[in-house]
N, CA, C and O atoms as a GROMACS GRO file, in nm:
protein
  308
    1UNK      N    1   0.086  -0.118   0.000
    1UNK     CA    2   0.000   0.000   0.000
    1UNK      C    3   0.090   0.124   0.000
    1UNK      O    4   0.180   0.149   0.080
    2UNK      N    5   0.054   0.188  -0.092
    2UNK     CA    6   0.112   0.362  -0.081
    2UNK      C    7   0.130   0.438  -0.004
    2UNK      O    8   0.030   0.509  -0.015
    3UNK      N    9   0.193   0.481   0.078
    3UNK     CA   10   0.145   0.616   0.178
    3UNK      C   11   0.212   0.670   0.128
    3UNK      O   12   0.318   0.645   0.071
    4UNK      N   13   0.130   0.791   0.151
    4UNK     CA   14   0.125   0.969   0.110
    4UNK      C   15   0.221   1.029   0.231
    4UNK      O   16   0.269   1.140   0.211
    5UNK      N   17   0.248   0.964   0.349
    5UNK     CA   18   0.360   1.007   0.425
    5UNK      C   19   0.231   1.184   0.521
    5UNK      O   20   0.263   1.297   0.557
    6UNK      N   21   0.090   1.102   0.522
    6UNK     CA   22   0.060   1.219   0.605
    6UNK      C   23  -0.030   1.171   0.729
    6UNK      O   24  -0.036   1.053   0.696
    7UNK      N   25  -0.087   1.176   0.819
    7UNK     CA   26  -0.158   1.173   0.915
    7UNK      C   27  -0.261   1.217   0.961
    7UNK      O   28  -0.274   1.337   0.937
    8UNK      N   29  -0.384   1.149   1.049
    8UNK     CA   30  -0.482   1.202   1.119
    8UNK      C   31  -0.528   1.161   1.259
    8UNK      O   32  -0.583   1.054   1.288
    9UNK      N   33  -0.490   1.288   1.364
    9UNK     CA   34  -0.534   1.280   1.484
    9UNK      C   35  -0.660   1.230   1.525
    9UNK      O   36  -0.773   1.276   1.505
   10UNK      N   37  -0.616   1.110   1.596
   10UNK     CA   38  -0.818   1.078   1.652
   10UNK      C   39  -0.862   1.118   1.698
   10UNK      O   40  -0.788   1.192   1.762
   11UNK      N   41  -0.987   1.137   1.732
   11UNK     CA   42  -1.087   1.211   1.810
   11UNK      C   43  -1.119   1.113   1.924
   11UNK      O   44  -1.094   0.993   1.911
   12UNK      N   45  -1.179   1.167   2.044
   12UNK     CA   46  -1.212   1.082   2.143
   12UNK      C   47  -1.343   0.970   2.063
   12UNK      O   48  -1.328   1.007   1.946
   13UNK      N   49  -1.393   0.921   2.060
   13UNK     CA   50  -1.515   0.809   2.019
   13UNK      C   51  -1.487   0.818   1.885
   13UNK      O   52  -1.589   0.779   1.829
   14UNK      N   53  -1.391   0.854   1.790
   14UNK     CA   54  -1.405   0.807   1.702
   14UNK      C   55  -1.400   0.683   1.636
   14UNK      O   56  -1.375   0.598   1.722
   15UNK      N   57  -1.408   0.641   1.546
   15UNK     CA   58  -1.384   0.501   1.492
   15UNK      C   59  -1.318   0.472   1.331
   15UNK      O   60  -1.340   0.569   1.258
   16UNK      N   61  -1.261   0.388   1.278
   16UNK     CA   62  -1.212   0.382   1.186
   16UNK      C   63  -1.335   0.437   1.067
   16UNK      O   64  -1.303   0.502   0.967
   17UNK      N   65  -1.453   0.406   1.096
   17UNK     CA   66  -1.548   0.421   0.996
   17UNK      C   67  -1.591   0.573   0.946
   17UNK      O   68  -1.610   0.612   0.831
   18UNK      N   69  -1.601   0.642   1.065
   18UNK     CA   70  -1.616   0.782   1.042
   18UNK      C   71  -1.432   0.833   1.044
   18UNK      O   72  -1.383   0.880   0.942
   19UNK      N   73  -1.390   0.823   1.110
   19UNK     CA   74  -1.281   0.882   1.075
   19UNK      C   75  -1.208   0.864   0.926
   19UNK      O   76  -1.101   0.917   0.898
   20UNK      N   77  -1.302   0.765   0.819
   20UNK     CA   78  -1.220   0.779   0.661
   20UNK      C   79  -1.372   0.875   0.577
   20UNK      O   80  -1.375   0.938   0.471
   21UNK      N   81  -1.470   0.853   0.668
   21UNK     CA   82  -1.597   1.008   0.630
   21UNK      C   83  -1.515   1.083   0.660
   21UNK      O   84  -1.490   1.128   0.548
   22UNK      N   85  -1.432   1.150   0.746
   22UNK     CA   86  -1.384   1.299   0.750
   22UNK      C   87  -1.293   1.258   0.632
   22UNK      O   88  -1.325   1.340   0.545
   23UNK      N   89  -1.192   1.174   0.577
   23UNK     CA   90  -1.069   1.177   0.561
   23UNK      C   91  -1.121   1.186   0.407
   23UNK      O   92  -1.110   1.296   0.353
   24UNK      N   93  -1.162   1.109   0.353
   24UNK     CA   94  -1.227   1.030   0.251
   24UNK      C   95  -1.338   1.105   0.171
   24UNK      O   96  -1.350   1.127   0.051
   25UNK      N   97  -1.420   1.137   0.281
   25UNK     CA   98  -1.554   1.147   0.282
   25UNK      C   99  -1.633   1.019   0.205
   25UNK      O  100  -1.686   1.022   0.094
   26UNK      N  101  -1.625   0.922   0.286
   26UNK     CA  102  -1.672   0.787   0.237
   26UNK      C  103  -1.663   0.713   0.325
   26UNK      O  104  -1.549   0.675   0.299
   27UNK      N  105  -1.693   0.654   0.419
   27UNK     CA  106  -1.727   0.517   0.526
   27UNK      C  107  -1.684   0.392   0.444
   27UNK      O  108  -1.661   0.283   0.497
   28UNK      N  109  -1.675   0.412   0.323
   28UNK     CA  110  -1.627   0.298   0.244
   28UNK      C  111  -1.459   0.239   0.226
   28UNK      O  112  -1.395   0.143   0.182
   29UNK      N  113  -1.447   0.326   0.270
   29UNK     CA  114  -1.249   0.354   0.300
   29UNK      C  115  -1.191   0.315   0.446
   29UNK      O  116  -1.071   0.300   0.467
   30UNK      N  117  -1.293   0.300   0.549
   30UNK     CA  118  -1.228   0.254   0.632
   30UNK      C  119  -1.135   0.123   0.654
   30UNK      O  120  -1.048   0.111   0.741
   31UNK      N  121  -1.177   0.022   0.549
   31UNK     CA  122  -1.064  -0.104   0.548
   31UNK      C  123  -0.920  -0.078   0.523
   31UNK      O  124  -0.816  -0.128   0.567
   32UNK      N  125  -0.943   0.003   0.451
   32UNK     CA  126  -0.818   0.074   0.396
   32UNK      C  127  -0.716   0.167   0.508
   32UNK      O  128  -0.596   0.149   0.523
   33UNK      N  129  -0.782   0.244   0.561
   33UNK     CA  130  -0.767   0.325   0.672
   33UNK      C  131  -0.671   0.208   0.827
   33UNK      O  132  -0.582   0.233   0.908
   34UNK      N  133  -0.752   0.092   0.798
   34UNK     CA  134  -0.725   0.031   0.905
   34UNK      C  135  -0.597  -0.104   0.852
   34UNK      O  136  -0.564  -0.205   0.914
   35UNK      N  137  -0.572  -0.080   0.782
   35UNK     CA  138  -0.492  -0.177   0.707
   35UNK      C  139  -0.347  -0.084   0.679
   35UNK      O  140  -0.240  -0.146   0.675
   36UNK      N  141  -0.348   0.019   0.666
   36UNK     CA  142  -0.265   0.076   0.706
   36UNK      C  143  -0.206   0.159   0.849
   36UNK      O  144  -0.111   0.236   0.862
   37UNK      N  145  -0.308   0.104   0.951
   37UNK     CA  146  -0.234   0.136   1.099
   37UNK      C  147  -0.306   0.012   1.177
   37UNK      O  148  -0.409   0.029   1.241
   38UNK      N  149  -0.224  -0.143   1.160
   38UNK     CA  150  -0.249  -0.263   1.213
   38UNK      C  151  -0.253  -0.222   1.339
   38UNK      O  152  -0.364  -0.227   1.390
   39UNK      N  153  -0.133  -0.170   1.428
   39UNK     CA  154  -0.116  -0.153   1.540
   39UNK      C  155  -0.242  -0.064   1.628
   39UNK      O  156  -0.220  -0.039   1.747
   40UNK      N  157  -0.361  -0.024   1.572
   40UNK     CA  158  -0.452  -0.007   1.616
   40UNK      C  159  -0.627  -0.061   1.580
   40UNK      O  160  -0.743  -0.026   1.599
   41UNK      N  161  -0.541  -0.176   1.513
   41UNK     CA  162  -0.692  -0.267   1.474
   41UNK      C  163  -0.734  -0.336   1.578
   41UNK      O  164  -0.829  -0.411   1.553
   42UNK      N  165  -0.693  -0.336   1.690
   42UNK     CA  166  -0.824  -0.399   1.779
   42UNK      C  167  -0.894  -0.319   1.909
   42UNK      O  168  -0.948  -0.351   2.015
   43UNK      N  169  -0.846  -0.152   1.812
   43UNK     CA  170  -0.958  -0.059   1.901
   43UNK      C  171  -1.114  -0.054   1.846
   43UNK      O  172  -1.124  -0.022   1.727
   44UNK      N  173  -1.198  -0.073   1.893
   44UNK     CA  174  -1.335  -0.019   1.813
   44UNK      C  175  -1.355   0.108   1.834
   44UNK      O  176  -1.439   0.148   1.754
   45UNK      N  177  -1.315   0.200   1.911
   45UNK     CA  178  -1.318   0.301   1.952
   45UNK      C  179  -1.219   0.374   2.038
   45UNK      O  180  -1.185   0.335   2.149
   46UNK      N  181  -1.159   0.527   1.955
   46UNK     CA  182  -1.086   0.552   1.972
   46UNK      C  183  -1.097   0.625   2.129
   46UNK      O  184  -1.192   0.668   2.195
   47UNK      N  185  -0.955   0.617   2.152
   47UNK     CA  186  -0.946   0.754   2.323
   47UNK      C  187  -0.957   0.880   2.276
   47UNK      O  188  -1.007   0.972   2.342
   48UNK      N  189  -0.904   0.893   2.144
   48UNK     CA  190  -0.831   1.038   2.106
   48UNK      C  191  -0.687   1.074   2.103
   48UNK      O  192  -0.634   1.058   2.213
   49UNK      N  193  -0.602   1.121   2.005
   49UNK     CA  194  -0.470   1.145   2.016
   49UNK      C  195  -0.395   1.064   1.925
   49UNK      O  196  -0.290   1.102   1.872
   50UNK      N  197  -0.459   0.930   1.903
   50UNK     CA  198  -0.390   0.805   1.833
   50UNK      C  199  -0.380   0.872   1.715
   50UNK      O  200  -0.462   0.956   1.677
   51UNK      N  201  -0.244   0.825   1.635
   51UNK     CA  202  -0.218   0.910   1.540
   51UNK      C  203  -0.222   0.815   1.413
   51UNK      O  204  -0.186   0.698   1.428
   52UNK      N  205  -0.266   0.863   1.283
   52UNK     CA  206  -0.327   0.735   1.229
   52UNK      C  207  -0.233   0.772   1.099
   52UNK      O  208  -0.223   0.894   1.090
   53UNK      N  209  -0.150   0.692   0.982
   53UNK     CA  210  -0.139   0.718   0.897
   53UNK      C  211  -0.249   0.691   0.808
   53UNK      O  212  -0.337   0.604   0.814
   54UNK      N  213  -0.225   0.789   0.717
   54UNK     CA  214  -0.359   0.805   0.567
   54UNK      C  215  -0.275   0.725   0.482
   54UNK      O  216  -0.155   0.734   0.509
   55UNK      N  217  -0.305   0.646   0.382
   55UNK     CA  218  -0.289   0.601   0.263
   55UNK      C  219  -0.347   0.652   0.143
   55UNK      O  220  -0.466   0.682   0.153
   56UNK      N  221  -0.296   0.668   0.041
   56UNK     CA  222  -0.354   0.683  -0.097
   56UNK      C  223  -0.441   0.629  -0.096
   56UNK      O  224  -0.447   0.523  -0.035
   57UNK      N  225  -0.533   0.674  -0.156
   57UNK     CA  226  -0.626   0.608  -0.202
   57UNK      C  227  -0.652   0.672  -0.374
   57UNK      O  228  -0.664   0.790  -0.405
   58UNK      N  229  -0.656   0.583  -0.441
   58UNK     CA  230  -0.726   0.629  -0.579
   58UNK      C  231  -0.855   0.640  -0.602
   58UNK      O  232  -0.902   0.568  -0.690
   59UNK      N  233  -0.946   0.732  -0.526
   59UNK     CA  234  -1.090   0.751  -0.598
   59UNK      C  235  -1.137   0.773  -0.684
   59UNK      O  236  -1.121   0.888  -0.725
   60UNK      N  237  -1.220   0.684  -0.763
   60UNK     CA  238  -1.269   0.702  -0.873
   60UNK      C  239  -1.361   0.824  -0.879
   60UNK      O  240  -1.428   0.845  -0.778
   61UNK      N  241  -1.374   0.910  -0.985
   61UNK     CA  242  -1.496   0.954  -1.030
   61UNK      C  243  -1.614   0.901  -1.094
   61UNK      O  244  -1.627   0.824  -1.189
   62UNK      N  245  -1.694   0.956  -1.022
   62UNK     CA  246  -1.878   0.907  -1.035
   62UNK      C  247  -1.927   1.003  -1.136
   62UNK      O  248  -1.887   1.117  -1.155
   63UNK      N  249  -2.035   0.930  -1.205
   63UNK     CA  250  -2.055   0.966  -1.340
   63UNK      C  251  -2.196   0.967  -1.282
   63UNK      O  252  -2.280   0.907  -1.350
   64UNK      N  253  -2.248   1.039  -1.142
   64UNK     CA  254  -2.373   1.044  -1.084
   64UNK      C  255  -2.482   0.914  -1.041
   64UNK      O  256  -2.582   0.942  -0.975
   65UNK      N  257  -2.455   0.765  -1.084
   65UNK     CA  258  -2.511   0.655  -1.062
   65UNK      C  259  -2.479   0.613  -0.918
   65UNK      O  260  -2.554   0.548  -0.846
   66UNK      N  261  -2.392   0.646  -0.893
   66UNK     CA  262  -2.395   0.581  -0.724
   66UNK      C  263  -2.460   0.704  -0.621
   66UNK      O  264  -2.438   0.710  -0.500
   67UNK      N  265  -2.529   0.783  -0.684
   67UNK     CA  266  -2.574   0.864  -0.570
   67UNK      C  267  -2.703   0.805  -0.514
   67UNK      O  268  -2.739   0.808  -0.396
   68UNK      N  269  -2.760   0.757  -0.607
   68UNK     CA  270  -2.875   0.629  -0.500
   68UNK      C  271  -2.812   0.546  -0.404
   68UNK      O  272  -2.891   0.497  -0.323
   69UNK      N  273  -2.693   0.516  -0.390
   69UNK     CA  274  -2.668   0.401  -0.349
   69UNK      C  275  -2.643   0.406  -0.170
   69UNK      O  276  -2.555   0.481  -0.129
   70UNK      N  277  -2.693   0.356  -0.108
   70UNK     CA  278  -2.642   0.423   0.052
   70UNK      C  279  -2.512   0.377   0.072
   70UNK      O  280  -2.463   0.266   0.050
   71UNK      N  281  -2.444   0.519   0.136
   71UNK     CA  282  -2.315   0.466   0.187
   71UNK      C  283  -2.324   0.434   0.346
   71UNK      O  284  -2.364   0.504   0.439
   72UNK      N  285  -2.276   0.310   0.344
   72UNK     CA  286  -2.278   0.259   0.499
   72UNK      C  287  -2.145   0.099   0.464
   72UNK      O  288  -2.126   0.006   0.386
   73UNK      N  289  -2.104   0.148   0.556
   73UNK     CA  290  -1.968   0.034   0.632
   73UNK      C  291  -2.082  -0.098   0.555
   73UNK      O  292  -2.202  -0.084   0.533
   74UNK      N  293  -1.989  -0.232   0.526
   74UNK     CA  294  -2.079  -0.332   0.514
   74UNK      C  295  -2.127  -0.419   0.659
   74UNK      O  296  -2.236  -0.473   0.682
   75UNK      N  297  -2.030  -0.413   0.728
   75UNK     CA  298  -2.018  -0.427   0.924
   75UNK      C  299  -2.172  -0.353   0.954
   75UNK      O  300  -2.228  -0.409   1.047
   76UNK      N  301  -2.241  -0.253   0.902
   76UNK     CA  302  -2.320  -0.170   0.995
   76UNK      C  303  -2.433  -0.212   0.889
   76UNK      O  304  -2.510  -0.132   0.837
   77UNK      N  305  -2.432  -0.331   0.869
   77UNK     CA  306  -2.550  -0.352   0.778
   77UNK      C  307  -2.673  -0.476   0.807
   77UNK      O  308  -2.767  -0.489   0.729
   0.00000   0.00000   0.00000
């Protein structure tokens, strides 16, 4: 996996899922998110402070068809 060599401070209750909505803006990115900082995959919830590396990600552009589509974690389904 790529890193971009940048970072994001956790928030107290955050979680991998919303924290790649701020990063991302997509809940769909959190595997990704968490695959690049192993050493905190068996928090479900953050304290705050934990410092997370970001990875590249290549997002595609939408050609407006996935805006029906709900975004939600497949975990929260």
């Amino acid at each position: 996996m790529d890193m971009t060599g940048y970072y994001y401070r956790a928030s107290h209750g955050e979680t991998f899922d919303s924290a790649a909505l701020v990063i991302y803006g997509n809940e769909k990115y959190a595997a990704e998110l968490l695959c690049a900082n192993p050493e905190h995959s068996g928090e479900m919830v953050f304290d705050g402070g934990e410092l997370l590396r970001i990875p590249y990600i290549d997002i595609p552009e939408t050609d407006g068809t996935e805006a029906a589509l709900p975004v939600k974690a497949p975990w929260r389904e």
